[in-house]
C-alpha positions, 0 to 999 in steps of 0.5 A, a space after each residue: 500500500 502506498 503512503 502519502 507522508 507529510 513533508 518535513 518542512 511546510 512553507 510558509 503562506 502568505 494572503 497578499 492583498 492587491 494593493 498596499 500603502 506607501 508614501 510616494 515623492 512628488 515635489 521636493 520635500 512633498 511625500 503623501 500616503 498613497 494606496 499603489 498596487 502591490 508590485 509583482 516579482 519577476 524573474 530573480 525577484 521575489 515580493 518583500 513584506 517589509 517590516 522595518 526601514 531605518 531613515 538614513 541621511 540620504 533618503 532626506 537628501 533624495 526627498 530634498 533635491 534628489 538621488 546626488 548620482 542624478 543631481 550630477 547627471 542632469 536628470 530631472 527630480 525623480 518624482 512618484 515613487 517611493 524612497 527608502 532603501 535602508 528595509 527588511 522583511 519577510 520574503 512572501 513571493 518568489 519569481 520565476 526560477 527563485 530557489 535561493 530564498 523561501 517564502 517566510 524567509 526574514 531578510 535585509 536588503 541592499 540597495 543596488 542590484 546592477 545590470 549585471 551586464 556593463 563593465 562595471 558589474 562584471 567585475 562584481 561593482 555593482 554599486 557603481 554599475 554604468 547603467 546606474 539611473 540612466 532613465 528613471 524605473 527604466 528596467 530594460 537594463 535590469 539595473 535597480 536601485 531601490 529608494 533611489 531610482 526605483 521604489 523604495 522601502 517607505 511602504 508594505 511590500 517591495 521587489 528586490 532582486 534575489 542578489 540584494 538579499 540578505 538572510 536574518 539570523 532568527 534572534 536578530 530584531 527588525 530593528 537591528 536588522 535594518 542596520 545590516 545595509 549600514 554595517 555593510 557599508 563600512 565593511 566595504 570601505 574597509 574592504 576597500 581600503 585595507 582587506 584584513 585590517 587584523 594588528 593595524 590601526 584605524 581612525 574613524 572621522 565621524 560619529 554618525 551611523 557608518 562612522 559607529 558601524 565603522 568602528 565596530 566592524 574595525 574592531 571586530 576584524 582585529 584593529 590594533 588601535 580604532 581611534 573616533 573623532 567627532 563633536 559630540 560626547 554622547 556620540 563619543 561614548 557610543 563609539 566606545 561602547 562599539 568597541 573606540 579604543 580611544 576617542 577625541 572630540 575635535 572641539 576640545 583636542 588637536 586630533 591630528 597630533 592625539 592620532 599621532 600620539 595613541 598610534 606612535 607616528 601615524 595610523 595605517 588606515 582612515 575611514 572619513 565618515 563625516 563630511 568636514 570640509 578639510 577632512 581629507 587633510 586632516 586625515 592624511 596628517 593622520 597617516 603614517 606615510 603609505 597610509 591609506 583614506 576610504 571616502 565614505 561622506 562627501 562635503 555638500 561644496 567642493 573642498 581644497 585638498 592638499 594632493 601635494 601632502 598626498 603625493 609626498 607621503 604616498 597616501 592612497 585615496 579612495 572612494 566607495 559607493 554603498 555597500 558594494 561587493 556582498 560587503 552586506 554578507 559579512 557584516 550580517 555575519 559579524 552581526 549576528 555573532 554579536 562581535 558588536 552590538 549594533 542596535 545601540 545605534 537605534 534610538 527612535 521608533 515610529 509606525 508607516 503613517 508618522 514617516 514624515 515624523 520620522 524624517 522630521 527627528 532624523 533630519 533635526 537630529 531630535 534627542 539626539 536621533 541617530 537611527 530612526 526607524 519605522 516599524 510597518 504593522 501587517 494584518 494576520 496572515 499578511 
């Protein structure tokens, strides 16, 4: 006789409703909550219940005057569609030939999803693919950039390529796991910058949300010395938390020479997270000679920059964009063995209808914001 058994595992199932609420860009600064139809994956995609999504600096810029990459293309402002890229959530639809991720799978995401054809992503850069925003939600080059050029996270469900994916670990909160995208940043610029950094020393300009991931991520790849300079002392104590073997506030401290002095010459590596106008000189006085710089802010003017102090002491000079080559993986990794502990950096909560609230503490910097993060309710079974 023959016997029907049970499989061993049941996936998960999911009522998906045909339309959502998502906060959709008209003119600058002018968001409204709109009903929009849930989109539907195609091929290597799958359908994103979102979950939680961080506010970052960027999305306030792109709200403001639009995607940086386009302001310097000439593109006009991108207008209806949804920003935010900082999401996670539940996988709830796969596309065609999916087999990489489950449906009740709990994800983070990334932002960039290459063309996959130009020279650029062939050689795994996918954040700086060539067909980056040619033409707004233009998708016949496969490119997707979500909150940037494509929709965002400021809404219940979202398509994400299966490449931008990135698994939760199951005792991980959706708050902290929004921060994976921020992790994964900084590990790409010292990635960029140094590989294994074990035994070396680095200096992290900037107590903002990546300049704190920074430090944590340096010394959890073995950083004999992560030295964070900042304005704030609040921020400062964070850092040490995050495991800042030494902290300078620059209102009170010449960094340059308590650089010097905590690593007896000159740091191996910088990590400028903050913007400053005459950050790029501060740091390569920062560096012992053959030093190297990763650019993970940019200062909203042109700034002069000493190249001659660069060339004489052989300073290396980078500059990255997101979270590129599956950077995102390995700080999940870090993250989820707790080798730091990144929820400190949440401070602020808010749910789907207060993401102009949201914006609002993120942009004034209201107590002291640093990650704020909206928290998106789904009926049962949805």
């Amino acid at each position: 006789m023959n016997m029907v058994t049970e499989p061993a595992f049941k996936e998960a199932s999911f009522n998906i409703p045909s339309t959502m609420q998502a906060w959709v860009l008209g003119d600058p600064n002018q968001l409204t909550l709109a009903e929009k139809p849930v989109p539907q994956p195609g091929s290597a995609e799958v359908l994103v219940r979102i979950d939680a999504i961080a506010v970052c600096a960027t999305d306030l810029e792109i709200i403001h005057r639009g995607p940086p990459a386009q302001i310097q293309g000439g593109l006009p402002f991108n207008k209806n569609f949804t920003p935010g890229h900082e999401y996670m959530g539940t996988v709830v639809k796969l596309g065609p030939g999916v087999d990489e991720y489950k449906i009740g799978d709990r994800v983070a995401v990334e932002v960039h999803a290459g063309c996959g054809r130009c020279e650029r992503c062939r050689e795994g850069m996918y954040t700086s693919c060539l067909n980056y925003g040619k033409n707004y939600g233009d998708m016949n080059k496969g490119h997707r950039a979500n909150g940037f050029t494509t929709d965002g996270g400021f809404a219940q469900y979202a398509i994400n390529n299966v490449n931008t994916l990135v698994h939760v670990a199951d005792d991980m909160s959706d708050e902290e796991a929004t921060l994976i995208v921020t992790a994964g940043t900084a590990m790409y610029g010292l990635d960029v910058t140094a590989g294994l950094i074990a035994g070396q020393s680095v200096v992290v300009m900037g107590p903002g949300p990546i300049g704190l991931m920074g430090v944590g991520v340096a010394k959890a790849l073995g950083a004999s010395e992560v030295i964070l300079t900042g304005t704030r002392d609040n921020r400062l104590e964070m850092g040490k938390r995050l495991g800042a073997d030494h902290t300078i506030n620059v209102r009170n401290e010449n960094a340059v020479a308590k650089v010097r002095e905590y690593t007896h010459g000159g740091a191996h590596y910088v990590l400028e997270c903050s913007g400053a106008p005459n950050a790029v000189n501060d740091a390569a006085l920062m560096l012992r000679r053959g030093g190297r710089i990763c650019l993970a802010a940019f200062p909203s003017e042109p700034v002069p920059i000493d190249v001659a102090a660069l060339v004489r002491n052989n300073i290396y000079l980078y500059g990255i964009r997101g979270e590129g080559k599956s950077a995102t993986h390995r700080a999940a990794e870090l993250m989820k063995q707790k080798r730091f502990d990144a929820k400190l950096i949440h401070t602020h909560t808010f749910p789907l209808k207060d993401v102009p609230e949201a914006l609002r503490y993120a942009r004034e910097r209201i107590d002291d914001a640093i990650k704020v993060v909206v928290k998106i309710d789904h009926p049962e079974g949805c």
